[in-house]
N, C-alpha and C positions, 0 to 999 in steps of 0.2 A: 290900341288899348285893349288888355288883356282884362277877363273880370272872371275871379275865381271865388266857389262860395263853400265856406268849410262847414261841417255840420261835425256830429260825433263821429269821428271814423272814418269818414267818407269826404267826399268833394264833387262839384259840377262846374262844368265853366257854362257861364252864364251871354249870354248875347247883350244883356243890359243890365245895366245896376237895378237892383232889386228894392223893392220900396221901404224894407226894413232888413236889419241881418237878423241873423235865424238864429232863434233864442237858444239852441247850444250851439252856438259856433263863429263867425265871422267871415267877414269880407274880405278880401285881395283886390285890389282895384296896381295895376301895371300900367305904367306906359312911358315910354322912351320921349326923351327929354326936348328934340323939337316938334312933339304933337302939345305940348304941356300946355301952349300958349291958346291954342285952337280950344283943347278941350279946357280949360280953365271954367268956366262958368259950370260945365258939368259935371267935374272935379269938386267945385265947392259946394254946389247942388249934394250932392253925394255925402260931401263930409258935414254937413248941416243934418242930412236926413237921419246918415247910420251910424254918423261920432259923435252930435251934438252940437257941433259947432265949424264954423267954415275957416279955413286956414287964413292966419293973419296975413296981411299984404306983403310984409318983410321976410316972411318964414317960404311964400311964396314963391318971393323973387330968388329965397337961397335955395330953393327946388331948379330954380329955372339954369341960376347961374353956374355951367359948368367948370370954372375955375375952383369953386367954391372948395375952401379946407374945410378940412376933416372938424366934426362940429356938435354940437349937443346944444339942446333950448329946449324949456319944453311952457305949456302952458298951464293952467287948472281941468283941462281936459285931454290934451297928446301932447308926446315929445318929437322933439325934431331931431333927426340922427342923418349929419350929413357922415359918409365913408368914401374916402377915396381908394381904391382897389388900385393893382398895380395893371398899368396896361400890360397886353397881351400881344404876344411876338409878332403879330399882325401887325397891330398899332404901333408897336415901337417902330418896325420896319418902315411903314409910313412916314411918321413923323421925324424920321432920324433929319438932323441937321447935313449939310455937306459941310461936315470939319473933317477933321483927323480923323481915319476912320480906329473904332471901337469894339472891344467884345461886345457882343449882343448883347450880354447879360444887364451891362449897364445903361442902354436905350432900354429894356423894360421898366428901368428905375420912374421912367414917366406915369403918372397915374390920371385916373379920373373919377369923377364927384357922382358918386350915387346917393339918392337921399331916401328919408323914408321917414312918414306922419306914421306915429305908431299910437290909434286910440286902441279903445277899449275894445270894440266891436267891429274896427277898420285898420286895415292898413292899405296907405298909398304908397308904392314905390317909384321914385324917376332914376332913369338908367339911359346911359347914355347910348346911344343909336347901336342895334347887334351885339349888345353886352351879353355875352357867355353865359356869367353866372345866372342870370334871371331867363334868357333860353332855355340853359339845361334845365333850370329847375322846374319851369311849366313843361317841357319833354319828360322830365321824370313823373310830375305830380299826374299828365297826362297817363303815362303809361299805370298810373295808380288807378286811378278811375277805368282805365278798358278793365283791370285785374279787381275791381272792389267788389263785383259781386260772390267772389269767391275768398275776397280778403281773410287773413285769418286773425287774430287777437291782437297778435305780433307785428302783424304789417300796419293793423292800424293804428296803435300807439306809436308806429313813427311817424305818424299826419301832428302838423304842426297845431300845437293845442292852443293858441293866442297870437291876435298880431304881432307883439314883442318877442315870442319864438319863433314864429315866420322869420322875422327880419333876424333875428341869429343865427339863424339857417343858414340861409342868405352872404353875411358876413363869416360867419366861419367860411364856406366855401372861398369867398373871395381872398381869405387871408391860407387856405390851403395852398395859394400860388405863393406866399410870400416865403416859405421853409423851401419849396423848389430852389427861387431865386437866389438864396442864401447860396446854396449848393452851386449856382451859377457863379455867383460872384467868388468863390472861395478857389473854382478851377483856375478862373479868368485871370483872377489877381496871383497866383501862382502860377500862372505861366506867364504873364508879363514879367515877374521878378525873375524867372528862371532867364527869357531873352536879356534882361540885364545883364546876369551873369555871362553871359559868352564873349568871346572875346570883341566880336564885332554886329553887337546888337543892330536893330534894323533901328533907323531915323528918327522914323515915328514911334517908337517905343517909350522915352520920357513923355511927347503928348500922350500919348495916349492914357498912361498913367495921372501925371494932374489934369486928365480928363476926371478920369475914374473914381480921384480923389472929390473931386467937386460932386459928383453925381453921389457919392458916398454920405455927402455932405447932407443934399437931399432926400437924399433917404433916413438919415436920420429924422430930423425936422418931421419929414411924414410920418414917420413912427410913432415917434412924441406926440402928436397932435391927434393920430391917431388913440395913442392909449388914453389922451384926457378925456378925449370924446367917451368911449368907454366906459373911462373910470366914473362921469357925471351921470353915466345913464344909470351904472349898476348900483352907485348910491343911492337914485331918486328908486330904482328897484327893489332896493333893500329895504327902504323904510314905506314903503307899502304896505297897509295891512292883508294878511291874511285874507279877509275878505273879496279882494281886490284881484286874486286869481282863482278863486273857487269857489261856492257856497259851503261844501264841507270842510272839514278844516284837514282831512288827509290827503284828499286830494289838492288843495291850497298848496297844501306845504310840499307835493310831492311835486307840483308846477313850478313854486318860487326857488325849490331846490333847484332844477333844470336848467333853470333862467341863469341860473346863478351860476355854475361848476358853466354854462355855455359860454358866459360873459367873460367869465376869468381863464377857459379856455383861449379866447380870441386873444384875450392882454398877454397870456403868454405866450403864444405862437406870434406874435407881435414883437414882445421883446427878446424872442428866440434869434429874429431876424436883426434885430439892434444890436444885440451882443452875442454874436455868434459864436465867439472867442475871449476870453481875457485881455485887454489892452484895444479892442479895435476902436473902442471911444470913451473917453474918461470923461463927458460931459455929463452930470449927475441929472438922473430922467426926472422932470416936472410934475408935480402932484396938483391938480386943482379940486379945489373943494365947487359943490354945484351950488349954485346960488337960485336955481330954477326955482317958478313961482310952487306951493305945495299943490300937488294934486286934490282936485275937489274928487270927495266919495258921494253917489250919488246911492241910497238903499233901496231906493227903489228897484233895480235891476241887480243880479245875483253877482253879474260878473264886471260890474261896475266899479272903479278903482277908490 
């Protein structure tokens, strides 16, 4: 378990969770998804101390459970953002069945469930064992901290100003593989069509194609599920007051601006990868409205939603 503590500008990684977060800044609490069970009591210790409130039993179990789809919940105090990313050529490698063998491209089509408690003062993320994006990101924030003493204006407005832009951080990165993959799957499936055309295609070339086609299929679905998830958080976003990301109202609005152009960044690098093309899928994409409980505002505290 990783415990990162953000301040104006700056950052320290901590040995222990710290008894309150630090009134300009917040917490990062990390940790990969089979310690979750072990640290659970100090987990919830934690989100009771620096969020207000200890994570519900069910919100819990969908941290724990690594199948879990792509997902959005939230309470009167944090929202729950499950994200499943696309595995990584390792992983795919792994996990590939013995069928028909395949382009690589579409064994990356497998993904997995990272989740993330987004309060006010805290963020928890679960990340499944050696996940990339959450390594590089404590390699990079590390290499921020050896360089902060000399930081300059510019380096440290790129330090993430709120748990909810932590965790877009985060997800953009994870979705920077999915525009790759796109490219993957565009060569792949062009060069299966082209072995069609010859005159004596190899065997396995029809499998391999309504292989492709099925994994095509999942990937839609992920997508879809994907952008709902999204689209519930950046509405329960949107109707935030001002208050809610700032005490002044220009830096407020220059936060919720952020949030926002990040949010809708991820939806379309998202449905970049859905409709790559004109024709590759005529299923018309799903809108949900959120039904999440309203966020309670507490005034007491500046940066309180």
């Amino acid at each position: 378990m990783q415990i990162v503590e953000f301040t104006a500008g700056s950052l320290r990684f901590a040995d222990a969770v710290p008894p309150q977060a630090p009134a300009d800044g917040f917490v990062w609490i990390y940790l990969e998804r089979p310690e979750l069970a072990a640290r659970l009591p100090e987990l919830q210790a934690a989100a009771q101390r620096l969020g207000g409130s200890p994570l519900l039993d069910v919100h819990a179990k969908d941290l724990a459970n690594e199948a879990h789809p792509s997902h959005y919940d939230a309470t009167s105090v944090y929202d729950l953002v499950i994200f499943r990313r696309l595995a990584t050529v390792a992983e795919g490698q792994r996990d590939a069945s013995a069928q028909a063998p395949i382009p690589s491209a579409f064994a990356r089509i497998d993904s997995r469930a990272v989740g993330f408690a987004v309060f006010d003062r805290l963020l928890i993320s679960v990340h499944p064992p050696g996940c990339q994006t959450a390594v590089g990101f404590i390699e990079r924030l590390a290499a921020d901290a050896r360089l902060s003493v000399d930081a300059t204006a510019i380096t440290r407005t790129r330090m993430p100003q709120a748990p909810a832009d932590l965790a877009l951080h985060m997800i953009n990165a994870m979705v920077d593989s999915y525009l790759e993959l796109r490219k993957e799957l565009t060569r792949a499936l062009e060069h299966a069509q082209g072995e069609l055309l010859r005159p004596d295609p190899p065997q396995d070339t029809w499998g391999a194609l309504m292989h492709a086609r099925q994994r095509l299929h999942l990937l839609q679905e992920l997508c879809e599920e994907q952008q709902d998830a999204m689209q519930e958080w950046l509405d329960t976003l949107r109707e935030l007051p001002l208050a809610a990301y700032a005490p002044e109202t220009p830096l407020a609005q220059h936060r919720r601006d952020q949030l926002m152009a990040r949010a809708r960044d991820v939806m379309e690098h998202i449905d970049r990868v859905l409709h790559p093309r004109a024709g590759w899928s005529s299923r018309p994409r799903r809108r949900c409205k959120s039904t999440s409980a309203p966020r309670a505002t507490a005034p007491t505290t500046p940066c309180a939603r």
